[in-house]
VOROVO-542208 format. One record per residue (C-alpha): x, y, z. Coordinates in steps of 0.5 Angstrom, whole numbers, padded with zeros to 4 digits, always signed. Layout:
// VOROVO-542208
XYZ/...
***
This chain:
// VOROVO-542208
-0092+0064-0100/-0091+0061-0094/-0096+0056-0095/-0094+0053-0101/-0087+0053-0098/-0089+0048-0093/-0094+0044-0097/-0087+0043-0101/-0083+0040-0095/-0080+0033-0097/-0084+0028-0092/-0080+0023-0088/-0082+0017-0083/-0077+0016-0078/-0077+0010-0074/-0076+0012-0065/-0074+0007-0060/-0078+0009-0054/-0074+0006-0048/-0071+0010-0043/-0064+0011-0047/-0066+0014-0053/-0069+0020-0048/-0064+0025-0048/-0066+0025-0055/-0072+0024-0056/-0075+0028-0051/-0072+0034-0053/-0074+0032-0060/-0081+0031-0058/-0081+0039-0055/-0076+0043-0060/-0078+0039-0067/-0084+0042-0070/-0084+0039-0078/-0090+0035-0078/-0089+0032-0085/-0083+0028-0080/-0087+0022-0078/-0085+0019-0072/-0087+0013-0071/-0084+0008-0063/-0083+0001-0063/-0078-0004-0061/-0071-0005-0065/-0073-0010-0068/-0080-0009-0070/-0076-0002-0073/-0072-0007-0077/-0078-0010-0080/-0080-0004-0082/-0075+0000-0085/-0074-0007-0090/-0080-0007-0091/-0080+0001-0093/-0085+0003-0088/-0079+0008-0085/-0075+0012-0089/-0070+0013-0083/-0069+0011-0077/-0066+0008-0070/-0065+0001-0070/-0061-0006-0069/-0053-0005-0072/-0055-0012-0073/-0059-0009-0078/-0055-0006-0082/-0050-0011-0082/-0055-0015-0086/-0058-0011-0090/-0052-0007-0092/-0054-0006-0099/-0060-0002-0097/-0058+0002-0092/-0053+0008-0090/-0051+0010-0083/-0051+0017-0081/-0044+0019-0078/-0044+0021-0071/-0050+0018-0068/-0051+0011-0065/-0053+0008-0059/-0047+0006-0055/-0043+0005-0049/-0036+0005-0048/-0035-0001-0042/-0042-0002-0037/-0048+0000-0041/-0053-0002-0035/-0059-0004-0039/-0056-0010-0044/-0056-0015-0038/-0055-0023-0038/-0057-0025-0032/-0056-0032-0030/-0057-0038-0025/-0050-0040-0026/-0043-0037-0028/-0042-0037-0035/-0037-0042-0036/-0042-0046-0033/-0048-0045-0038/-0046-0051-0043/-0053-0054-0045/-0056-0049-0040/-0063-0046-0042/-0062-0039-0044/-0068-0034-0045/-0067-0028-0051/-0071-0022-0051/-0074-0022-0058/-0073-0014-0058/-0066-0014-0060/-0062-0018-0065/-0056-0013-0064/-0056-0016-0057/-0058-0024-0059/-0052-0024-0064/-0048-0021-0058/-0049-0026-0053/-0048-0032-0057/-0041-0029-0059/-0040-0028-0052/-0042-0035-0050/-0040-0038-0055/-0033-0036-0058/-0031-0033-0051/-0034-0037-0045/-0034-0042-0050/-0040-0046-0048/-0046-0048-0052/-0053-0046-0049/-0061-0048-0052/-0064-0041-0054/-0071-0040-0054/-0073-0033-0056/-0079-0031-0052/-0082-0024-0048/-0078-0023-0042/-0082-0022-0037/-0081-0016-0032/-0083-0018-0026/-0089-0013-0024/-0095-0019-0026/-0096-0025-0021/-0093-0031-0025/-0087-0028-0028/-0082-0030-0023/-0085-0038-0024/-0084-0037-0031/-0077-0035-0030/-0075-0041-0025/-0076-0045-0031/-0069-0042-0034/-0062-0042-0033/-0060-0035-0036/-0065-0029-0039/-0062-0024-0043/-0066-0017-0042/-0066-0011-0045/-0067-0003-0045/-0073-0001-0039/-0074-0009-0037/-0067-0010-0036/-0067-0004-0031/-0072-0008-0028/-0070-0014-0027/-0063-0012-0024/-0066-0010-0018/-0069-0019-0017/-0066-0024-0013/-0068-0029-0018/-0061-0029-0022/-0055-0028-0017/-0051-0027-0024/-0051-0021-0028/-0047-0019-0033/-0047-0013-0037/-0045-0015-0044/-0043-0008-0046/-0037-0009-0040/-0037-0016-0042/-0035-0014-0049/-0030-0008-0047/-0026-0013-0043/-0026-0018-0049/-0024-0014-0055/-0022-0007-0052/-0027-0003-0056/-0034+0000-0054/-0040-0003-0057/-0044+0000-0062/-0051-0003-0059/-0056+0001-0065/-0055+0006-0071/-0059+0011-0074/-0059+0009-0082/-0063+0012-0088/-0065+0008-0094/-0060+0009-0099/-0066+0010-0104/-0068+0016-0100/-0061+0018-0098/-0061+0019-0107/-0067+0023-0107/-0068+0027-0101/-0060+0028-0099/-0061+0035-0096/-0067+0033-0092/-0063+0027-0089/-0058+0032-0087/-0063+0037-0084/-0066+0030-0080/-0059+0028-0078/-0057+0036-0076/-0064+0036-0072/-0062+0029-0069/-0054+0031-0067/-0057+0038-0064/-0063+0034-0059/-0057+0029-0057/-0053+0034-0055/-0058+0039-0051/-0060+0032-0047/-0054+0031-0045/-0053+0038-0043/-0059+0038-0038/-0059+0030-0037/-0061+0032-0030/-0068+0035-0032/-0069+0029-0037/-0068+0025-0032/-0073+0028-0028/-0079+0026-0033/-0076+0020-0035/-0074+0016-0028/-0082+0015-0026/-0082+0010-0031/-0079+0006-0029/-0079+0007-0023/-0073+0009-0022/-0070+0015-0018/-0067+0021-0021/-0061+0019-0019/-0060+0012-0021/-0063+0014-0028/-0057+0020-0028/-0052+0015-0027/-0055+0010-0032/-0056+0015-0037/-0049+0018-0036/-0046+0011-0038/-0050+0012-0046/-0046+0015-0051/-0050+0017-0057/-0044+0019-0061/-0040+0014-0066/-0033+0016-0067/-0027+0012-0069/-0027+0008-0063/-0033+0006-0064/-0033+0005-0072/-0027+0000-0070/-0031-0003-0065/-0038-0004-0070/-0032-0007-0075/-0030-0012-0069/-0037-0014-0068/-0039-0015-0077/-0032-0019-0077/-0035-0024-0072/-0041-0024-0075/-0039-0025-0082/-0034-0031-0079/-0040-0034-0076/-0043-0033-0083/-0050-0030-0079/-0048-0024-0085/-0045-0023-0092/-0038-0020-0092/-0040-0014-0096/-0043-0012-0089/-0036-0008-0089/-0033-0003-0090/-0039+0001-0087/-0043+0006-0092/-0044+0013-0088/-0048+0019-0089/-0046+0023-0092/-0040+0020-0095/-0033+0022-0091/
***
């Protein structure tokens, strides 16, 4: 009985950002969640993205942006993001110049998050109003020898998640601004920097098992919030970074997506819809399970 009860289990692939932020949920999951017919797969925010639309994930943690341009495939599941209300501390432009003074300026983009892109381009553009030269490109980290050579030939870099952390302890950029700040005291409102969403085909054929997926989620964030100290302890190393450095850092992650939130996610589809980089029918934001 038991066997063919679990040959019966709906299978589901469930894409995983792997950078230090999601560890306080994804480090328990990887120790609570014994469901093998859950496949994580990890990889970049936007390697997930590319995934997800190509229906490689059923599910998974990626780019809000992602979302927004892809309303129609997608539904976000409620009371999960990644987000930060005020200073993030891995969502980094680092610059040679005050932003002000980028006009023209050759700025550097990470390629693994196009949440992020879209954000430091209305931040230059619409708040500092200047207009850099973009080339997207990997952003070094600074633990190879000619790294630092190859950062020189820019003005400004923006890095994110493990790289970020990284490179806020260089001299080479006296700039650093933290773009979730940034945004806050721009617009008043947190910044939702990635979404958890499922398919909307799989949301219609497996609603349970999305929302068993989506319980399980919530539990692992919120017993790794509890013991943020004990994550840290097997997190920090990889950076490296001390134990408490990451607790701070960690502490300023909010994995929850409350009404200030959603308001603040609107805020950010509403610039990008008037930059017409998505269709208005991004809003209003489809969740799961339906309010």
């Amino acid at each position: 009985m038991g066997r063919a009860l679990e040959d019966n289990r709906v299978a589901a692939r469930i894409g995983m950002v792997n950078f230090i932020n999601t560890a306080p949920l994804y480090e328990v999951w990887k120790r609570t969640v014994d469901r093998p017919e859950w496949q994580v797969i990890e990889a970049p925010p936007t390697t997930l993205n590319s995934m997800l639309q190509r229906n490689e994930l059923d599910m998974g943690l990626v780019s809000s942006y992602e979302y927004g341009c892809n309303p129609g495939k997608y539904r976000v599941m409620q009371g999960l993001s990644i987000s930060s209300t005020g200073r993030v501390g891995s969502v980094f432009l680092f610059s040679r110049k005050k932003p002000e003074d980028l006009d023209g300026g050759k700025v550097l983009l990470s390629p693994h998050s196009a949440t992020s892109v879209a954000l430091v381009k209305i931040l230059l553009e619409d708040l500092y109003r200047v207009q850099p030269f973009y080339e997207t490109g990997i952003v070094p980290d600074l633990r190879g020898e000619d790294t630092a050579s190859y950062l020189k030939e820019v003005d400004a870099v923006l890095a994110i998640g493990d790289n970020a952390l990284r490179l806020q302890a260089n001299e080479l950029f006296p700039v650093q601004l933290d773009l979730g700040k940034v945004w806050m005291d721009f617009t008043g409102f947190p910044f939702v920097f990635a979404l958890f969403v499922v398919r909307e085909e799989f949301c219609l054929r497996n609603s349970g098992v999305a929302g068993e997926i989506r319980s399980e989620l919530l539990r692992c964030t919120a017993e790794g919030r509890k013991n943020l100290g004990e994550i840290c302890q097997s997190a920090a190393p990889r950076i490296p970074m001390s134990r408490e450095d990451c607790y701070n850092y960690l502490k300023g992650i909010e994995y929850d997506l409350d009404d200030d939130k959603v308001g603040g996610l609107t805020r950010f589809f509403d610039y990008l819809i008037r930059r017409q980089d998505i269709a208005p029918a991004a809003l209003p934001i489809k969740f799961f399970p339906r309010p």
